[in-house]
PyMOL Python script that loads the backbone (N, CA, C, O; Angstrom):
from pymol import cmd

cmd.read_pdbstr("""\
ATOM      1  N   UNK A   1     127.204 102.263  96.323  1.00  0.00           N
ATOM      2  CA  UNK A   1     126.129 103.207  96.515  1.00  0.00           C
ATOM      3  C   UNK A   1     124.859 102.766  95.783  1.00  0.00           C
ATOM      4  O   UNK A   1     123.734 103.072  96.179  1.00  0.00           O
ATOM      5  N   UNK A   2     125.090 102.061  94.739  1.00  0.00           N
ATOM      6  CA  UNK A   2     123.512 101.646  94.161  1.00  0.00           C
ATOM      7  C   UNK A   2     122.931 100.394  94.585  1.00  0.00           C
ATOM      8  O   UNK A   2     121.867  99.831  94.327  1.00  0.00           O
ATOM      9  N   UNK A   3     124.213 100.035  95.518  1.00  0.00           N
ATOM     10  CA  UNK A   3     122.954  99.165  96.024  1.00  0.00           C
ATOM     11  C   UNK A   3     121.723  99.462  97.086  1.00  0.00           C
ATOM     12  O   UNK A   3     120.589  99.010  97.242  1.00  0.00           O
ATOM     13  N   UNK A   4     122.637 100.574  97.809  1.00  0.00           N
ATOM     14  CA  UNK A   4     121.877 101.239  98.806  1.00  0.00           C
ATOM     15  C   UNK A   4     120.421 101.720  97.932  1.00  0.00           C
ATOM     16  O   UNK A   4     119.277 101.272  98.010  1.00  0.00           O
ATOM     17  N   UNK A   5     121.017 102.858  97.055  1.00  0.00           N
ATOM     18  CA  UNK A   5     119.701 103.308  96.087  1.00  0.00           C
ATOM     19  C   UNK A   5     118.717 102.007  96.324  1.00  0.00           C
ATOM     20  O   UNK A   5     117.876 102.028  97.223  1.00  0.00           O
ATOM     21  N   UNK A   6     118.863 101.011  95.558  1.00  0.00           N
ATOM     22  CA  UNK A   6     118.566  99.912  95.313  1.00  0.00           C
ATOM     23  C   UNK A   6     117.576  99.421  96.002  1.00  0.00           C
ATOM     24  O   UNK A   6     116.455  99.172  95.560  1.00  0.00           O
ATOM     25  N   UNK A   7     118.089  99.216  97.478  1.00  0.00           N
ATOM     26  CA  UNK A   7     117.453  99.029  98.872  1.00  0.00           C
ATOM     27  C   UNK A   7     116.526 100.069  99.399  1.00  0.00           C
ATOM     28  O   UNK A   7     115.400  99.884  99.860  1.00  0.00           O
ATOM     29  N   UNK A   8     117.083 101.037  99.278  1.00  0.00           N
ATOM     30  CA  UNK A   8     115.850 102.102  99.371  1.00  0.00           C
ATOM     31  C   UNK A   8     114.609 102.145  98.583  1.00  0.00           C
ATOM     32  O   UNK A   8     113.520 102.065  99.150  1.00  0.00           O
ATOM     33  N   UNK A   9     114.686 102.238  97.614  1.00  0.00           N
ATOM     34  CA  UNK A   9     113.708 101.689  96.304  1.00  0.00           C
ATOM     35  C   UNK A   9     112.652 100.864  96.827  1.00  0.00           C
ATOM     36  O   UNK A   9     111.447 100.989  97.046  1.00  0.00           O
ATOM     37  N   UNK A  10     113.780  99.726  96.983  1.00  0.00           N
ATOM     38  CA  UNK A  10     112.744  98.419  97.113  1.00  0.00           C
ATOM     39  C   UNK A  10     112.113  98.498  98.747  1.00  0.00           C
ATOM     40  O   UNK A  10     111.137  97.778  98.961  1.00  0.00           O
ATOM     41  N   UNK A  11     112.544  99.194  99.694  1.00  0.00           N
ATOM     42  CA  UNK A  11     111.595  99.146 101.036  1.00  0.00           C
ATOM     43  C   UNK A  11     110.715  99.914 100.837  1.00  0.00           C
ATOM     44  O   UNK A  11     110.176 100.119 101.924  1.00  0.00           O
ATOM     45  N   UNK A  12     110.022 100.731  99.711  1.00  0.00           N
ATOM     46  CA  UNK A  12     109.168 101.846  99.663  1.00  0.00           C
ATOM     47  C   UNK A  12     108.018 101.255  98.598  1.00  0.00           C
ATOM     48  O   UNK A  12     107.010 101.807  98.159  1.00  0.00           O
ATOM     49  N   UNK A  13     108.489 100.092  98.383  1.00  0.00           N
ATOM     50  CA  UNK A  13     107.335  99.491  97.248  1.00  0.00           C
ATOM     51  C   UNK A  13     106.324  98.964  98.079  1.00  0.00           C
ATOM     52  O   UNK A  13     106.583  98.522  99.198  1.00  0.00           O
ATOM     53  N   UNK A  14     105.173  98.983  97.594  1.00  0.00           N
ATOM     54  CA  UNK A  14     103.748  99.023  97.682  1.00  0.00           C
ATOM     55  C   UNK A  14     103.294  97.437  97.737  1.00  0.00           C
ATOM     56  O   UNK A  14     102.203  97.248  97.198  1.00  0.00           O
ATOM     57  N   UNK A  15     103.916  96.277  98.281  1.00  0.00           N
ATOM     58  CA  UNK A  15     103.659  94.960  98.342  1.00  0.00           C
ATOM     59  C   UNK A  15     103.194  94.043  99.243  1.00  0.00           C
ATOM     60  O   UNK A  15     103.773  93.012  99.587  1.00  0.00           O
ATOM     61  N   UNK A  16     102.060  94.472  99.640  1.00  0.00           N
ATOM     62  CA  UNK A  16     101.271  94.271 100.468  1.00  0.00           C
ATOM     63  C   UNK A  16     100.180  93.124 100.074  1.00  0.00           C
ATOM     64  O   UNK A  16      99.695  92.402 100.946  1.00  0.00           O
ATOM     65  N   UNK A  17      99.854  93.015  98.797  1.00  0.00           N
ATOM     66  CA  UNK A  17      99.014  92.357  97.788  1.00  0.00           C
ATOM     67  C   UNK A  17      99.858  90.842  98.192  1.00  0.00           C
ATOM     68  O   UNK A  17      99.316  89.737  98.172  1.00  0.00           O
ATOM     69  N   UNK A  18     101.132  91.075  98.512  1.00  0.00           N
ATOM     70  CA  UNK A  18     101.983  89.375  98.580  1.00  0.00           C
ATOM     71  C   UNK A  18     101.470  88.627  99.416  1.00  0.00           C
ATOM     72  O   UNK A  18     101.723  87.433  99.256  1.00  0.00           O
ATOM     73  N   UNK A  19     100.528  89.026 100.665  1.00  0.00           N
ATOM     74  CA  UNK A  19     100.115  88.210 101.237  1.00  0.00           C
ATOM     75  C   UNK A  19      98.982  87.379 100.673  1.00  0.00           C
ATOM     76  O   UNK A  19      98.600  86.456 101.393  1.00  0.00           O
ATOM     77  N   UNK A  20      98.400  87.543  99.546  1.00  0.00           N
ATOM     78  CA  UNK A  20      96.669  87.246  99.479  1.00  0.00           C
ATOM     79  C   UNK A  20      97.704  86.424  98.055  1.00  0.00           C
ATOM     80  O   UNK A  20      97.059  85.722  97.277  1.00  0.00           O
ATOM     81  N   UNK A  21      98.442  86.494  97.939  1.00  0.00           N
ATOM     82  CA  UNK A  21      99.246  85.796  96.529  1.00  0.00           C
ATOM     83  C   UNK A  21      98.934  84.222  96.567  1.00  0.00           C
ATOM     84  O   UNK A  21      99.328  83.508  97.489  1.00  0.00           O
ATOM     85  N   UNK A  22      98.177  83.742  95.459  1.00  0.00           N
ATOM     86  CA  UNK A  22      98.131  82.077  95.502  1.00  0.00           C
ATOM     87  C   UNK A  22      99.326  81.136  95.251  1.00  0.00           C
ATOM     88  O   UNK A  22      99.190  79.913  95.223  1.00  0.00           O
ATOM     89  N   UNK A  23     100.775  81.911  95.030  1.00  0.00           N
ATOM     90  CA  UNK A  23     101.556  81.139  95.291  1.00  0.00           C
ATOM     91  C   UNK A  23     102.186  80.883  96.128  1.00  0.00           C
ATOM     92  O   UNK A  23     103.032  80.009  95.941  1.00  0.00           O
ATOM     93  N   UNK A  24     102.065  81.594  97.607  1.00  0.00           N
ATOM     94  CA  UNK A  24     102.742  81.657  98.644  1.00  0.00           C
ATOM     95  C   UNK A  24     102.526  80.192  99.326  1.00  0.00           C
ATOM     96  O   UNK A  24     101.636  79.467  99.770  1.00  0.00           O
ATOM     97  N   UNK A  25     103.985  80.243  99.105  1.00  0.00           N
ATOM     98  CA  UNK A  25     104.672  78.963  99.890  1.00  0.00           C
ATOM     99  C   UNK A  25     105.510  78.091  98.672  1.00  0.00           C
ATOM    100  O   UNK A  25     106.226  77.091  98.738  1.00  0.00           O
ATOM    101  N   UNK A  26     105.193  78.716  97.846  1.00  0.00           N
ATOM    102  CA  UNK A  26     105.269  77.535  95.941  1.00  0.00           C
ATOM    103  C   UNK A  26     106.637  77.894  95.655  1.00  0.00           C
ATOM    104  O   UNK A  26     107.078  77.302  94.670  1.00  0.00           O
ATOM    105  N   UNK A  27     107.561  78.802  96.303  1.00  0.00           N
ATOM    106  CA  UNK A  27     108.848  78.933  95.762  1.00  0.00           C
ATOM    107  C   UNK A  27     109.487  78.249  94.678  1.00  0.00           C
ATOM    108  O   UNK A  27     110.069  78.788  93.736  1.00  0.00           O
ATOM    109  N   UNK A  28     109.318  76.878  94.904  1.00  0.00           N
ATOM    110  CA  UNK A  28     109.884  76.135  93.820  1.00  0.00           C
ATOM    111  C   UNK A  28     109.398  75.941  92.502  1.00  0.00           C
ATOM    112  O   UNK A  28     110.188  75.429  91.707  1.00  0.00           O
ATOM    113  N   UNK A  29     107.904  76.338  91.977  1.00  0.00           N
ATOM    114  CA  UNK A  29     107.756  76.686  91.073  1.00  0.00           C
ATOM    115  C   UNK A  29     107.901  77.853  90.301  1.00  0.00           C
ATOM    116  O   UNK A  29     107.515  77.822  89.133  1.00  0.00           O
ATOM    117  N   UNK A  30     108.484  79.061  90.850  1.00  0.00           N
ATOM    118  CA  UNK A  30     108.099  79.852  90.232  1.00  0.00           C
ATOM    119  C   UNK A  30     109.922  80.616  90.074  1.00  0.00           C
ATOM    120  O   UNK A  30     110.220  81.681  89.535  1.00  0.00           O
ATOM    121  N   UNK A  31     111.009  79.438  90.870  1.00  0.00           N
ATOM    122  CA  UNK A  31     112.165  80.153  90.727  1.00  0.00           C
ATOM    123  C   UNK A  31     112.959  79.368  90.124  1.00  0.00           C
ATOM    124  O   UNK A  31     112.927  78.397  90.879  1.00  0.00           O
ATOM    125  N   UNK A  32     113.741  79.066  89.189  1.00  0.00           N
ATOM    126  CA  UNK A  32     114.120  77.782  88.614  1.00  0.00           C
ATOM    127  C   UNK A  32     115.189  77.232  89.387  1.00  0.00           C
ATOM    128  O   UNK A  32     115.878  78.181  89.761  1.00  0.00           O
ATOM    129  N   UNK A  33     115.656  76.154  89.805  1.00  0.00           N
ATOM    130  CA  UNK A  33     116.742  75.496  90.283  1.00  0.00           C
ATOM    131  C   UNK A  33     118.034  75.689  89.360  1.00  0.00           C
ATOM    132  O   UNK A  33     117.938  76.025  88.179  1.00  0.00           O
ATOM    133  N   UNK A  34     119.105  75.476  89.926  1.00  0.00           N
ATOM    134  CA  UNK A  34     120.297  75.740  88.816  1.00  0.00           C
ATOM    135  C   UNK A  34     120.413  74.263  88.192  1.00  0.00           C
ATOM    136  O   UNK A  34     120.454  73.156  88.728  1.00  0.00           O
ATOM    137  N   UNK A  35     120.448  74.669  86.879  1.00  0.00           N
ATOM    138  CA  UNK A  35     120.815  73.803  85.553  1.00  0.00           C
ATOM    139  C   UNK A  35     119.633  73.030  85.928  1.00  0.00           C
ATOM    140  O   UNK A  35     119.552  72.055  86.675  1.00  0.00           O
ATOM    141  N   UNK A  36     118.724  73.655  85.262  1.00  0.00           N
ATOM    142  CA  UNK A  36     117.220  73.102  85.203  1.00  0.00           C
ATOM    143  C   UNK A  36     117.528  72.810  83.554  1.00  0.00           C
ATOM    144  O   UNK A  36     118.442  73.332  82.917  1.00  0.00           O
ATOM    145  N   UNK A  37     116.465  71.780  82.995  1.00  0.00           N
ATOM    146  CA  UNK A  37     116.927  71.224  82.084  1.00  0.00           C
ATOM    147  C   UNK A  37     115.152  71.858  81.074  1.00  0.00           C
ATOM    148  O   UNK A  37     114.048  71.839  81.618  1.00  0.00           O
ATOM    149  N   UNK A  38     115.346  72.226  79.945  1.00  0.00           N
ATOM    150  CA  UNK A  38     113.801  72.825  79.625  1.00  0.00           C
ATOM    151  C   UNK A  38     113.156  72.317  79.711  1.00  0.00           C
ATOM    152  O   UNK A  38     112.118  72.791  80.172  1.00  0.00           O
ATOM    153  N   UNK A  39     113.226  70.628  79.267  1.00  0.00           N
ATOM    154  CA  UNK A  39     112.291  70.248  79.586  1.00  0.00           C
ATOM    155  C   UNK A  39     111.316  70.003  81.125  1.00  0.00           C
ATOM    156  O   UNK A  39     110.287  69.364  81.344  1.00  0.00           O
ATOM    157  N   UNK A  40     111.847  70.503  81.645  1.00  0.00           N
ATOM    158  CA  UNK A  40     111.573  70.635  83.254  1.00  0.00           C
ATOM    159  C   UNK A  40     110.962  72.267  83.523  1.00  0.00           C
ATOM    160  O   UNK A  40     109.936  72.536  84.148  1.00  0.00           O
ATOM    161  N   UNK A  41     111.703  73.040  83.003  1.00  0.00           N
ATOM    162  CA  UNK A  41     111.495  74.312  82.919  1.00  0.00           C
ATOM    163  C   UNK A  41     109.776  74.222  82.149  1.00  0.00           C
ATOM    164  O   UNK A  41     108.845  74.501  82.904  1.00  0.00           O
ATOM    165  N   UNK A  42     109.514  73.918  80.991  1.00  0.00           N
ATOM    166  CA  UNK A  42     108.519  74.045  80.476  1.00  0.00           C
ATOM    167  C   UNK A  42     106.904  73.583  81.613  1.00  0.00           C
ATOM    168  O   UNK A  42     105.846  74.104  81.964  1.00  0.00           O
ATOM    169  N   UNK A  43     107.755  72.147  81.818  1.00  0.00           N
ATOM    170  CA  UNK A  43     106.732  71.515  83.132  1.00  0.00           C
ATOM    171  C   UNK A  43     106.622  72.489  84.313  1.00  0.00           C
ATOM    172  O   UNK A  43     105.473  72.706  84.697  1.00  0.00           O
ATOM    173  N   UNK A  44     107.493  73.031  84.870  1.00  0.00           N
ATOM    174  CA  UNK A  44     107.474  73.589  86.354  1.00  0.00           C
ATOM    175  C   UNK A  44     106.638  74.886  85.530  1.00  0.00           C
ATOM    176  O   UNK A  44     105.511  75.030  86.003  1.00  0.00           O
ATOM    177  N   UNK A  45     106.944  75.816  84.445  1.00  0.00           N
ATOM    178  CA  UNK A  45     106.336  77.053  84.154  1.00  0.00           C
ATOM    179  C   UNK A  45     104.803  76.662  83.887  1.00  0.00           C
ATOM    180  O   UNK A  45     104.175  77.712  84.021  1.00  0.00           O
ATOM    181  N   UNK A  46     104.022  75.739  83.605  1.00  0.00           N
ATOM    182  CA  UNK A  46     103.142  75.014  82.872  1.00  0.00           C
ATOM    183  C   UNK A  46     102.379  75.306  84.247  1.00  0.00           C
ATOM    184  O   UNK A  46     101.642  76.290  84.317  1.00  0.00           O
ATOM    185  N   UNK A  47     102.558  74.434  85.365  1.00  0.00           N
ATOM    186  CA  UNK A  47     102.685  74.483  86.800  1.00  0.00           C
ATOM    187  C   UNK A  47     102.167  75.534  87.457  1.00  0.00           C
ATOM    188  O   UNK A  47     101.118  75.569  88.100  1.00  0.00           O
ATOM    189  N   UNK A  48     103.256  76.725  87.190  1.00  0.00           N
ATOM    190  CA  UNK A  48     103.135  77.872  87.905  1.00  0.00           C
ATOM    191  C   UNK A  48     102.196  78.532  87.410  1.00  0.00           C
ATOM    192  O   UNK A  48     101.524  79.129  88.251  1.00  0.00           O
ATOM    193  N   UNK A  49     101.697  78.732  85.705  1.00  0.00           N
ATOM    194  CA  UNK A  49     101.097  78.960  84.853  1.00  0.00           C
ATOM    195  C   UNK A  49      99.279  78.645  85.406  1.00  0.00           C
ATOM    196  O   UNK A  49      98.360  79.460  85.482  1.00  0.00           O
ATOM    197  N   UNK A  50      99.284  77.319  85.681  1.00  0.00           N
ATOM    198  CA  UNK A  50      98.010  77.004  86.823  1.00  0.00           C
ATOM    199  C   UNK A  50      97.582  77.962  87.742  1.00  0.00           C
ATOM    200  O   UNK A  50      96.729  78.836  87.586  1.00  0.00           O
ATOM    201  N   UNK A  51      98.445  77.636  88.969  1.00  0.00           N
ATOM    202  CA  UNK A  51      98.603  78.766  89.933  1.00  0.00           C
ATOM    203  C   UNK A  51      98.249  80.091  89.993  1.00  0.00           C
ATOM    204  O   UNK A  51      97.486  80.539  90.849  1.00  0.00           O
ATOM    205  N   UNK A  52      98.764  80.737  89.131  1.00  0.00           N
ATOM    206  CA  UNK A  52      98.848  82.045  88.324  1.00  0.00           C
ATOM    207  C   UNK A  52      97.295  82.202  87.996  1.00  0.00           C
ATOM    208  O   UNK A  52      96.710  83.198  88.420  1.00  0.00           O
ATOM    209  N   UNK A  53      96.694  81.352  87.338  1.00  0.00           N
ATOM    210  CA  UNK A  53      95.914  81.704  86.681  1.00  0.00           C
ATOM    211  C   UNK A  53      94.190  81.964  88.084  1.00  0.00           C
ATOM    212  O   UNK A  53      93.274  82.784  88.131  1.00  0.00           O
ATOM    213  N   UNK A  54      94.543  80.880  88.854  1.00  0.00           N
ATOM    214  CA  UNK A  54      93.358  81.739  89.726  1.00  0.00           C
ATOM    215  C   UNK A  54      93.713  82.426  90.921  1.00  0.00           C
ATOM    216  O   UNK A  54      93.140  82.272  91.999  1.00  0.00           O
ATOM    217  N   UNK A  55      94.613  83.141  90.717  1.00  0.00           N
ATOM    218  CA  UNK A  55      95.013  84.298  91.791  1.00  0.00           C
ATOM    219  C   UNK A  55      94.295  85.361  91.878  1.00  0.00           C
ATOM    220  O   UNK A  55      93.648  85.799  90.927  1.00  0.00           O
ATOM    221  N   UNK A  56      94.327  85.837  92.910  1.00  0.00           N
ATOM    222  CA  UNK A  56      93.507  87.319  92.645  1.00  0.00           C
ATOM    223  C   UNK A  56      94.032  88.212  92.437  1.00  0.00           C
ATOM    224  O   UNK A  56      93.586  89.080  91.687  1.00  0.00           O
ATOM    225  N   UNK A  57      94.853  88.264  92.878  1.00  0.00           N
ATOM    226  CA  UNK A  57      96.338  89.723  92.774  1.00  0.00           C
ATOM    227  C   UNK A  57      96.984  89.245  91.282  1.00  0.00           C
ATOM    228  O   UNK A  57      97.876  90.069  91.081  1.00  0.00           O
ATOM    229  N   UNK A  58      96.959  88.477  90.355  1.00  0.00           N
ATOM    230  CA  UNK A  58      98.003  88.428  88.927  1.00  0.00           C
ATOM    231  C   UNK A  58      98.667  89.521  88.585  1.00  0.00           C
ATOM    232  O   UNK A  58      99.858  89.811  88.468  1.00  0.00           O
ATOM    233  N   UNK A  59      97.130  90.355  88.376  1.00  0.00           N
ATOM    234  CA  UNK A  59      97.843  91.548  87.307  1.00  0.00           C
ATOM    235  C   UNK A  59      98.925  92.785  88.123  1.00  0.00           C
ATOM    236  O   UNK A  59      99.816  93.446  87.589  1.00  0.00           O
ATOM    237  N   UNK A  60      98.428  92.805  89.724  1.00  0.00           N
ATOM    238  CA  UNK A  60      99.488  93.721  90.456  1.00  0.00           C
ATOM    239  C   UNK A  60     100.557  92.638  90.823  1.00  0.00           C
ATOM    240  O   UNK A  60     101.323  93.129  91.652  1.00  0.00           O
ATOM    241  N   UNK A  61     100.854  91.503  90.555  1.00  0.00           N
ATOM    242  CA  UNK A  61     102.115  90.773  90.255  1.00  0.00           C
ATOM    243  C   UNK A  61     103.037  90.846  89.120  1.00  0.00           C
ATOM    244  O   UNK A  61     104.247  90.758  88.913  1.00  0.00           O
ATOM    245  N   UNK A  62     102.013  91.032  88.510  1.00  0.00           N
ATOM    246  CA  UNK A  62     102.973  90.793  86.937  1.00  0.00           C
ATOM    247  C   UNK A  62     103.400  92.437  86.828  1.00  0.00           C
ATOM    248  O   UNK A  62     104.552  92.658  86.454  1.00  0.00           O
ATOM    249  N   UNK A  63     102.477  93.665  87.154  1.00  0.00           N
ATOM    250  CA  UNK A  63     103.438  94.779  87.104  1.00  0.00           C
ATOM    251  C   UNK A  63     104.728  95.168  87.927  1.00  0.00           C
ATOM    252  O   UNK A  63     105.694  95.924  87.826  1.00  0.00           O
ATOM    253  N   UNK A  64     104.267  94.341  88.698  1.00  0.00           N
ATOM    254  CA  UNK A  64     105.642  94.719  90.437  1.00  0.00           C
ATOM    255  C   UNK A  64     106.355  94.201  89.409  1.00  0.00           C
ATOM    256  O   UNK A  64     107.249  94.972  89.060  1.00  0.00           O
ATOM    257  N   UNK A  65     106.296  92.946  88.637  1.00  0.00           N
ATOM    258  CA  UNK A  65     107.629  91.872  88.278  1.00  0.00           C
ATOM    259  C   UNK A  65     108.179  93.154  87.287  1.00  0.00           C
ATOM    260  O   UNK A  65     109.010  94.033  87.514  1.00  0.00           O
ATOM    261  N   UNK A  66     107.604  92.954  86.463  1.00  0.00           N
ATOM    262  CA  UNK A  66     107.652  94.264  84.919  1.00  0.00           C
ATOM    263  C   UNK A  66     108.591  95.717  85.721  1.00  0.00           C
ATOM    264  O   UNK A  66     109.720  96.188  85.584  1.00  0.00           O
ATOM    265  N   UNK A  67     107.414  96.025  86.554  1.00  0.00           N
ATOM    266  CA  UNK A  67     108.335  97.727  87.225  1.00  0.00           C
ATOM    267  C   UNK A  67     109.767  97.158  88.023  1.00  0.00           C
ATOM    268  O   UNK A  67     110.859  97.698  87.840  1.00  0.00           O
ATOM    269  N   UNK A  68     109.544  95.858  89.029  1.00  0.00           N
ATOM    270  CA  UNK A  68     111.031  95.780  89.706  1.00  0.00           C
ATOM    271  C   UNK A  68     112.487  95.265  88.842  1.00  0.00           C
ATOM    272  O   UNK A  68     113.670  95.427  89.142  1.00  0.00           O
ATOM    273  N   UNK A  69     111.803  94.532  87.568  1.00  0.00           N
ATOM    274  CA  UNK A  69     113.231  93.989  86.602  1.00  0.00           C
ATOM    275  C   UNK A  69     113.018  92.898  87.230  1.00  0.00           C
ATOM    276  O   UNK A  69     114.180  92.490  87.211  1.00  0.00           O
ATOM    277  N   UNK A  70     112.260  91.835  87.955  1.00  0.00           N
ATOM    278  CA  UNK A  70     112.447  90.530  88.666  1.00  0.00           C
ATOM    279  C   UNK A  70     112.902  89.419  87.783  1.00  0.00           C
ATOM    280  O   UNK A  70     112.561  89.368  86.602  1.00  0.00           O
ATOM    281  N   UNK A  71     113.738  88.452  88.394  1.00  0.00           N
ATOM    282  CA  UNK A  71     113.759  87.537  87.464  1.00  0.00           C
ATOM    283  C   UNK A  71     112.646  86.369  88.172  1.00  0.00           C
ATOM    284  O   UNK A  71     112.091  86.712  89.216  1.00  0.00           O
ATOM    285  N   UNK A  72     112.407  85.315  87.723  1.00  0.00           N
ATOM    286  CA  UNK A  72     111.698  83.868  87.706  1.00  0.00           C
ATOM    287  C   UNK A  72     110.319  84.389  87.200  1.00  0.00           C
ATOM    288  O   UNK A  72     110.286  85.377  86.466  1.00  0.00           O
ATOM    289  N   UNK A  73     109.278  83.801  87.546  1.00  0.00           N
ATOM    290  CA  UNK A  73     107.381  83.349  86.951  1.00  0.00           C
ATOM    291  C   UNK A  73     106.598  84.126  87.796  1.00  0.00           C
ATOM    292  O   UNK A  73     106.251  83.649  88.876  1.00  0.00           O
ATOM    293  N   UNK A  74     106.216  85.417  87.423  1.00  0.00           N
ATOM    294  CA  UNK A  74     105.585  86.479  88.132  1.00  0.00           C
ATOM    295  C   UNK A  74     104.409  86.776  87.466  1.00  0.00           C
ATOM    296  O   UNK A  74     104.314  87.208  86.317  1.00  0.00           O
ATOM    297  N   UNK A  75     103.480  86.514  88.279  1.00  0.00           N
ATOM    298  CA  UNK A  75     101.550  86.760  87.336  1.00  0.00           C
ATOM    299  C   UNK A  75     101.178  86.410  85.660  1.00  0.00           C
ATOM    300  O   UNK A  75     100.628  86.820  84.638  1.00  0.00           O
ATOM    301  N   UNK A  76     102.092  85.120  86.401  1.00  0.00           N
ATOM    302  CA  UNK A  76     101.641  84.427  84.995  1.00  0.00           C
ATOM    303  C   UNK A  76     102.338  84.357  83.895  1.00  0.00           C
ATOM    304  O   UNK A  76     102.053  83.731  82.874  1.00  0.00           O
ATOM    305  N   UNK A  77     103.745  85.349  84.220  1.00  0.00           N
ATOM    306  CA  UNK A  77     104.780  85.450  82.869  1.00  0.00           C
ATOM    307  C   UNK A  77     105.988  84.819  83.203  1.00  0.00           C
ATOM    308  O   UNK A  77     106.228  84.340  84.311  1.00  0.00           O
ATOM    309  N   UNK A  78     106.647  84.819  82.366  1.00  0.00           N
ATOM    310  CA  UNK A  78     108.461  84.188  82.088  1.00  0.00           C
ATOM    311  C   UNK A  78     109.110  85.258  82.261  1.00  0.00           C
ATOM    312  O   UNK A  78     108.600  86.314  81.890  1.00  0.00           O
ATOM    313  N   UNK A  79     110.174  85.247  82.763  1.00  0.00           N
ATOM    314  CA  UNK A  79     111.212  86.124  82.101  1.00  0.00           C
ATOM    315  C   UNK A  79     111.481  86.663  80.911  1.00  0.00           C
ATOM    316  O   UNK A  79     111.859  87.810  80.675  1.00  0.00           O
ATOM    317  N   UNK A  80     111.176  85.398  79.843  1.00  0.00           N
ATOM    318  CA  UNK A  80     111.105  85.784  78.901  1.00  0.00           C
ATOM    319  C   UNK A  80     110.102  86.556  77.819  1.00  0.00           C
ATOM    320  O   UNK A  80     110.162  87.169  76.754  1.00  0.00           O
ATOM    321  N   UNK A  81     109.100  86.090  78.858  1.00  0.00           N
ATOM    322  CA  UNK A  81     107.938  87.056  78.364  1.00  0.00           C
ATOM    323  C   UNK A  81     107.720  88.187  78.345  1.00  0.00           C
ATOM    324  O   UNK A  81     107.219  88.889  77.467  1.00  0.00           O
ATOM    325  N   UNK A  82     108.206  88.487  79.622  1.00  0.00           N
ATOM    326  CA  UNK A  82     108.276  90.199  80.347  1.00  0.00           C
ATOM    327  C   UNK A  82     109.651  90.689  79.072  1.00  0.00           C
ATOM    328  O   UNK A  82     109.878  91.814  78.627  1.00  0.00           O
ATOM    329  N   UNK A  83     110.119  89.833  78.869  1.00  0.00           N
ATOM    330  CA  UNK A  83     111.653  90.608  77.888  1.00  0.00           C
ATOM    331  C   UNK A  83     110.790  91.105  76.591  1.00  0.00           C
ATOM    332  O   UNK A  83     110.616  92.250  76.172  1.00  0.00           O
ATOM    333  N   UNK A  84     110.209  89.591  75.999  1.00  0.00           N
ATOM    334  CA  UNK A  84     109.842  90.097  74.623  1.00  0.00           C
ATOM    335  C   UNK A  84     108.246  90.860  74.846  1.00  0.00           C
ATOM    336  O   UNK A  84     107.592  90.932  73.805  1.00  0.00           O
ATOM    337  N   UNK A  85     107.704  91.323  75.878  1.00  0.00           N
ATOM    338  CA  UNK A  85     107.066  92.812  76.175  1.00  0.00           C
ATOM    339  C   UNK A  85     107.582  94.202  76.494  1.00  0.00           C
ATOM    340  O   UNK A  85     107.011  95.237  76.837  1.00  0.00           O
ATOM    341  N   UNK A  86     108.857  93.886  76.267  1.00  0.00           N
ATOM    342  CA  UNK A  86     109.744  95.144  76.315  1.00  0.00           C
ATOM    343  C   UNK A  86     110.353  95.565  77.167  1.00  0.00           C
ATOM    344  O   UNK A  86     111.195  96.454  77.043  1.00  0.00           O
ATOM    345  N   UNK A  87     109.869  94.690  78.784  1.00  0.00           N
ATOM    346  CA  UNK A  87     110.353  94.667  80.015  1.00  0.00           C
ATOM    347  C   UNK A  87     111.584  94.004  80.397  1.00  0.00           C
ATOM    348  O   UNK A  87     111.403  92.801  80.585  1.00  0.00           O
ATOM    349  N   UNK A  88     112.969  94.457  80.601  1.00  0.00           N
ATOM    350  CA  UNK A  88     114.155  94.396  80.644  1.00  0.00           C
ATOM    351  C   UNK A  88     114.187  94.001  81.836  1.00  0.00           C
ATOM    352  O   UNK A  88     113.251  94.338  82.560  1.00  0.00           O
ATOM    353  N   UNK A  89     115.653  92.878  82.581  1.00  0.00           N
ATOM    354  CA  UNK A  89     115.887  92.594  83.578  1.00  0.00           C
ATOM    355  C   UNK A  89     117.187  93.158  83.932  1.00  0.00           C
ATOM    356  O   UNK A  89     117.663  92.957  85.050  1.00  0.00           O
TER     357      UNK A  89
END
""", "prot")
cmd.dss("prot")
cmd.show_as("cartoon", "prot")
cmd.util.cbc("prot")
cmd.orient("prot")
């Protein structure tokens, strides 16, 4: 049943802004591959970090990421960033 919740949730979100997103198409920077090695991680976030930075939509990225629990590189943050801002996944 929560996933349904879940699904419901997420078809009612407001993400419309994804089209005008400067990373669209960049998947691979912004989701890590399995057993990515940090030092790769640091490079690819560094990367996405670019990207990020002349978008126009960032800041309604980085809250979708923050409000949905997302994991990977959302308006400019880490996972881990959004954690140690208090934002839980």
């Amino acid at each position: 049943m929560a996933a349904l919740d879940s699904f419901a949730r997420r078809a009612i979100t407001d993400d419309d802004w994804m089209v005008s997103a400067a990373c669209k198409g960049l998947t691979h920077l912004f989701f890590p591959p399995p057993a990515e090695r940090p030092q790769a991680r640091e490079r690819r976030e560094a990367t996405a970090r670019e990207v990020c930075a002349s978008c126009t939509v960032r800041s309604l990225c980085r809250a979708f990421a923050r409000d949905e629990h997302e994991y990977g590189f959302w308006g400019g943050e880490s996972e881990d960033e959004r954690h140690a801002a208090g934002y839980r996944l």
